[in-house]
N, C-alpha and C positions, 0 to 999 in steps of 0.2 A: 695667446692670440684670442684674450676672449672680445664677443659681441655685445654680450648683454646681459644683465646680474640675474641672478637665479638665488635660491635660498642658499645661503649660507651654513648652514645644520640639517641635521635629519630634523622629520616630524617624529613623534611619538604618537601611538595608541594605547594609551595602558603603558606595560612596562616595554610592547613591543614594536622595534626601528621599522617602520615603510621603507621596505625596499624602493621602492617610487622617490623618496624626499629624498634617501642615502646620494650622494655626490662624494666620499672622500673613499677610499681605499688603502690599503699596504701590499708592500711586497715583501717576500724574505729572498733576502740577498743569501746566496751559498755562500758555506765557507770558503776560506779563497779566492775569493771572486775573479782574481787579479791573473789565475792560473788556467792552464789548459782546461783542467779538471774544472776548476768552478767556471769557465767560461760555459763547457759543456754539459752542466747541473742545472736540469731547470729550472728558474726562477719561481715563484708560488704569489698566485695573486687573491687576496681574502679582504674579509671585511676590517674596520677599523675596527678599534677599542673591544676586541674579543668577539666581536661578530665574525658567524659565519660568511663563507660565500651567497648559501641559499638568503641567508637574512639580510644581507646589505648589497645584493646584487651584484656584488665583486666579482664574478664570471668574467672569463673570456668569451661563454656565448651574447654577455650583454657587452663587447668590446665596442661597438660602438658609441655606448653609453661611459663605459667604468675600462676596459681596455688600457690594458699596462703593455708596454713595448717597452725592449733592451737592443741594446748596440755600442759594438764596442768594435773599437781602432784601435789598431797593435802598431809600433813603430820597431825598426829594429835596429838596435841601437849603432851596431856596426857599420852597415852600410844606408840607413836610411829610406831602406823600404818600407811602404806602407801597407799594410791587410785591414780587412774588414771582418768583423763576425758578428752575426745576430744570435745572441742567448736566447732561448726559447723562454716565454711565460708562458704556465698552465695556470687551470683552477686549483689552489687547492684542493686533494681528495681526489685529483684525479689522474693520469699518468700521460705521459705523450704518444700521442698518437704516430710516430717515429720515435725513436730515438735519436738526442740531438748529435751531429759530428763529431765528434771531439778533432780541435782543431793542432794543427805542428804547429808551435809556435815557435819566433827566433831565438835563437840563445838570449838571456837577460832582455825580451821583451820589453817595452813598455806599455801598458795597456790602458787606455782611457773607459771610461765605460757612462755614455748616457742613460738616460731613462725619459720617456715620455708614457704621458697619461690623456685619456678623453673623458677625465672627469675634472674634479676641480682641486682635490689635493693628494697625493700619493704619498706614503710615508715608506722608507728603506726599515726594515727589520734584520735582522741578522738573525740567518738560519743558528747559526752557535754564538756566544757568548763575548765573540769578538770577531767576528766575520765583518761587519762594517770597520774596524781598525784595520784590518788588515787588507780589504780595498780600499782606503783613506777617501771610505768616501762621505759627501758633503751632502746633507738634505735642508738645509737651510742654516738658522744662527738663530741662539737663543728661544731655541721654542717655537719658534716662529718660520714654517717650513716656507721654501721658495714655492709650492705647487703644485704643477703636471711636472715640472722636470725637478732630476736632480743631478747628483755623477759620483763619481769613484773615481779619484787617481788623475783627475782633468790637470789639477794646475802641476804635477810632474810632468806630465804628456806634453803638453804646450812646451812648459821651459825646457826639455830634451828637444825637442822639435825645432822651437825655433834653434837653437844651439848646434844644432847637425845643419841646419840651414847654413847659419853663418861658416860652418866650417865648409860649407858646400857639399857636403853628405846627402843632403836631403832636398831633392828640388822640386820644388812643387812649380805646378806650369803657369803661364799667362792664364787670366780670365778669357782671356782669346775677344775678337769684335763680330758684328754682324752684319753685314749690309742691309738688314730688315729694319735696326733699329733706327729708328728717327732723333737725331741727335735734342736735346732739349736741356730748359734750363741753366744756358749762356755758361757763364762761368764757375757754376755750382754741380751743370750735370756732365758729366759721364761719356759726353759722345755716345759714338758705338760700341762702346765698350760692353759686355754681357755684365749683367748683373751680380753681384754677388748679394752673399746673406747680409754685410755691413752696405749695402749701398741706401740711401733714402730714399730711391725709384721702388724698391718693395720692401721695405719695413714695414712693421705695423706696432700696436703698443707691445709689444712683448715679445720683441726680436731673439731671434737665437735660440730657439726653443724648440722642443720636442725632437721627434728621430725619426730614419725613413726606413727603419723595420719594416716589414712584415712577415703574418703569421698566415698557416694552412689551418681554418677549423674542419671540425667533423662535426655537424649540426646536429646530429644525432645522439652523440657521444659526449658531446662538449668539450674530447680531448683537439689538441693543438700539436702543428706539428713547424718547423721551421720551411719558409718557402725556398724551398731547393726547386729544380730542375728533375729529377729523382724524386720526391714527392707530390711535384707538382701533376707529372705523369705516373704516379704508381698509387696515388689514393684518390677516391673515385666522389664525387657530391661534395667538395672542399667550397667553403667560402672564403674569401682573401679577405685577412682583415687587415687595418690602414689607422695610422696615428696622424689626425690633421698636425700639419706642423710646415712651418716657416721654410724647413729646409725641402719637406715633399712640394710645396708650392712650388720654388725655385728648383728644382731639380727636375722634377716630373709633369711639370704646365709651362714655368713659363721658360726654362731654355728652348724646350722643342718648338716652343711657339717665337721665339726670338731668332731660333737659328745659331742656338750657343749649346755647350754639354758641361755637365757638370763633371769636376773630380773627381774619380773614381780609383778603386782599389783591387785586388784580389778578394774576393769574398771566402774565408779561408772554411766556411761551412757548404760553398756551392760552388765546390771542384775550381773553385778561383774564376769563375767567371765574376765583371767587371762590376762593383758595388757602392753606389755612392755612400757618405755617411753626414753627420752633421760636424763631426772632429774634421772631415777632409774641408766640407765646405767652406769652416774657419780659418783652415790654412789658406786656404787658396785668399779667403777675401784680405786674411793680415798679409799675404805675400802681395795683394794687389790692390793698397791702400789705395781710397780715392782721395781730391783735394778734400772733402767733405766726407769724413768716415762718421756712420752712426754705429756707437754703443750702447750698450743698455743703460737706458739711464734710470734715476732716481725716479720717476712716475710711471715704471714699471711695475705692475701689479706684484709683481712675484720678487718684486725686489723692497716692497715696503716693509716696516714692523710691523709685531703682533698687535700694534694700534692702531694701524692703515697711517703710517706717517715713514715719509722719507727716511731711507738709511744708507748712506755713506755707505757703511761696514758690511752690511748686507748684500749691497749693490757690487762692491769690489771683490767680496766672494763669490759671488756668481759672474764677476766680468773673469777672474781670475781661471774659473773652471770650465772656459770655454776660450781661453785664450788672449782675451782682452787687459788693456790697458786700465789699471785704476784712476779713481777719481784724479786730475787735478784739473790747476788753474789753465792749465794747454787747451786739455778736451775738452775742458765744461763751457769753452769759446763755443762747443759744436753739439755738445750732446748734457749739457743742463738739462732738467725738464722746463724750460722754458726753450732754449736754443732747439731740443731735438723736435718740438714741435713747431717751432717754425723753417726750421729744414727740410721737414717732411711735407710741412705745407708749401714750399718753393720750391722743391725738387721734385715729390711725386705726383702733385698736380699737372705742372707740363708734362711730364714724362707720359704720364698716361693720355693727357689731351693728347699731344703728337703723335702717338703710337697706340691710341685706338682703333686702326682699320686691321691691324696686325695682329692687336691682342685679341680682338674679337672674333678669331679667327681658331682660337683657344677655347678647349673643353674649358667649365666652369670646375671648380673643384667642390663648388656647392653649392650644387642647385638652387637649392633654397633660398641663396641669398642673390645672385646673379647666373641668367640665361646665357652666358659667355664666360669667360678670362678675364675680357674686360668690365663689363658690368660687376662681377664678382670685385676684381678689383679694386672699382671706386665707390662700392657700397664697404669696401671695406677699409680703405681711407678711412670714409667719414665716421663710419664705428669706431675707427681710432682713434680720430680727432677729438670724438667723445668722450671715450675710455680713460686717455691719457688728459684730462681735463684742459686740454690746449684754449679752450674757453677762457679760462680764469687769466691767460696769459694775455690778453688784447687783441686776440684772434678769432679768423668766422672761419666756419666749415667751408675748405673751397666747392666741395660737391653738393650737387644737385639730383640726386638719383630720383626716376620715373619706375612706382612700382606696379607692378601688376594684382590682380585679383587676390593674388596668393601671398604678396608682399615678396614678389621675387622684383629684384632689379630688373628691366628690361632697356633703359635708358640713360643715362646721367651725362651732364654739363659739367664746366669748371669755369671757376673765377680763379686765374689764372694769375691774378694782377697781385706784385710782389707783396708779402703782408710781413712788419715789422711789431714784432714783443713789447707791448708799451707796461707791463707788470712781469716785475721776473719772478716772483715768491711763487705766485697761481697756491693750491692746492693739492694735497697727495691723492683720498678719494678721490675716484671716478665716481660722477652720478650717473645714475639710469640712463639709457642708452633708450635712443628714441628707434634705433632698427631693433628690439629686440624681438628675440624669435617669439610667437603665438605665447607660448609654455610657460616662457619666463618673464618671471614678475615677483622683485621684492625692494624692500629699502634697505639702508646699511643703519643699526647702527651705531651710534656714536662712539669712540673707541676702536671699533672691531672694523678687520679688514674683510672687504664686502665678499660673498662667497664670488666665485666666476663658474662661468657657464658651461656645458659640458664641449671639450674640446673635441670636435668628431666633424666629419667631412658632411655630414648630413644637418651641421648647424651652423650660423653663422658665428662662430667662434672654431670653424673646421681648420680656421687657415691664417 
């Protein structure tokens, strides 16, 4: 969900990396991953290419800068229950400030495992020599990683899931309706239906993305502890830290602000009280297809090659690992990069016109970019309308956003009036984004896919 391009690489001084320039990170994945045990092993967050934490800023104390979050959904295979659990990250070199739970899991489990990041690329390491085999997990194709997210064990997860669906094992619920919602968008939107993560009322360029972990820091210490109930009451000057992501929006802003709740689990780390995740999210939105379902499409940042150019193969591996349908001739009626940006343009334009007295009635999830829910919102449309080059497609930005001193949204209009694709090819690159944050400022180029902005709730790429 980025806003606005930032450097793409570190700077250099001499032979040594600015913590400042650094934007990319690793993590090491435990052995195991997939097991009680590695689910309960803390994760390690350090710099790229042999850098340290101290040299590349890859701390947890700078999570809202470089900030790696883990989560993972258990299904169980027999009856179709669902759990939740957040694996802890630490800093490398440093130890947890708890000890994490170690979780009961089902007999023959299945475990999906996310990853989100607030920086701009995160790479999966494997603690042993085949620790990544052995969670099957995916960080991109060919070289060429997906970005803030990755996964472990997604595309088994899904096809057990849906599979116990069909057999009726596994019943995930209605999206449920609202009476707050204001119906829009004729035949394309949604009614009152509550939103899910596939609806085009709140997608943005880079749907389906990140996870709604959170961690307990010790500011002091810089260790990390998982946010229990139990730690939250037993360690004393803790900071909450938060992974901006697609599925925290729709989960934690705008159900409560709609009058809808998100699917939730037992949290098998915090004594099972109720835990949303982004694997439940998925369920819920493929169990509650709309007429007009958005998937990731090819003008996806995180789904381009290592030449910033459209990939098919790229794109169905990462629809694949969150549960989604591959490319064909069906979806690409709805979710082309040309199609998804005119969907998004005729569906979450009314949506939000209609139901701006309601959404604005909603914390912003960053400031920064919008005074409200709704302001936040439609500043963040038009960043996407950006991002995803819906320009090159024969399209105009429907918003109007009014900013303030600070370059916070406090206002925004819409041009509401339907807009049809007169060019389907458009471009992969995103250009420079006219909301970009103060900080950020570069070109892409030629070949190389552009770096993206650091994903954090304090920028406008938080959401």
């Amino acid at each position: 969900m980025s806003a606005a391009p930032c450097p793409s690489g570190t700077a250099t001084t001499g032979t040594t990396t600015t913590t400042a320039a650094n934007v990319n990170c690793s993590i090491i994945v435990p052995a195991n991953p997939l097991s009680a045990k590695g689910l309960a092993t803390a994760y390690q967050l350090t710099g790229p290419n042999g850098m340290t934490p101290a040299q590349s800023g890859c701390t947890m104390t700078n999570a809202a800068n470089l900030g790696a979050f883990v989560q993972a959904t258990i299904l169980n295979p027999r009856t179709g229950q669902l759990y939740v659990y957040n694996p802890l990250v630490i800093t490398q070199g440093t130890t947890p400030a708890v000890a994490p739970t170690v979780p009961t899991l089902p007999r023959n489990a299945v475990v999906t495992i996310d990853f989100g990041f607030n920086g701009t690329d995160l790479t999966q390491v494997g603690a042993t020599a085949n620790a990544l085999q052995q969670g099957n997990c995916v960080n991109g194709q060919g070289g060429s990683v997906f970005g803030q997210v990755s996964f472990c064990n997604g595309t088994t997860f899904f096809n057990d899931a849906f599979q116990l669906e069909r057999e009726g094992r596994l019943r995930v619920p209605s999206e449920g309706t609202s009476s707050k919602i204001v119906a829009s968008g004729g035949r394309l939107g949604t009614g009152q239906d509550c939103p899910t993560i596939r609806n085009f009322d709140m997608i943005d360029q880079d749907q389906s993305d990140n996870v709604t972990s959170q961690y307990l820091l010790n500011p002091a210490t810089g260790q990390t502890a998982q946010n229990t109930t139990s730690n939250a009451a037993n360690l004393t000057g803790t900071t909450l830290l938060t992974n901006g992501s697609d599925n925290a929006l729709l989960d934690l802003f705008m159900d409560p602000t709609l009058g809808c709740t998100p699917f939730m689990a037992p949290d098998l780390g915090n004594n099972n009280q109720p835990m949303s995740s982004q694997a439940l999210d998925e369920l819920l939105a493929a169990k509650n297809q709309t007429a007009v379902t958005a998937l990731v499409p090819e003008n996806d940042e995180m789904t381009l090659d290592g030449n910033g150019n459209f990939s098919a193969a790229k794109t169905n591996m990462y629809r694949a690992e969150v549960g989604q349908a591959p490319i064909s001739s069906q979806n690409n009626r709805q979710d082309s990069p040309a199609m998804y940006c005119q969907n998004m343009v005729n569906i979450q334009t009314p949506f939000l016109a209609a139901n701006q007295t309601v959404l604005a009635t909603g914390t912003s999830p960053v400031p920064g970019v919008g005074d409200n829910l709704f302001t936040f919102l439609a500043n963040r449309l038009s960043m996407s309308f950006t991002n995803l080059n819906c320009q090159t497609f024969g399209l105009t930005d429907p918003v109007t956003a009014t900013l303030d001193g600070n370059g916070v949204a406090v206002q925004a209009t819409f041009n509401t009036t339907t807009q049809t694709v007169t060019n389907t090819t458009g471009t992969a690159t995103a250009s420079p984004s006219a909301s970009a944050s103060p900080s950020a400022s570069a070109s892409t180029a030629p070949g190389h896919r552009r770096g993206r902005p650091h994903h954090q709730r304090m920028n406008p790429s938080g959401m």
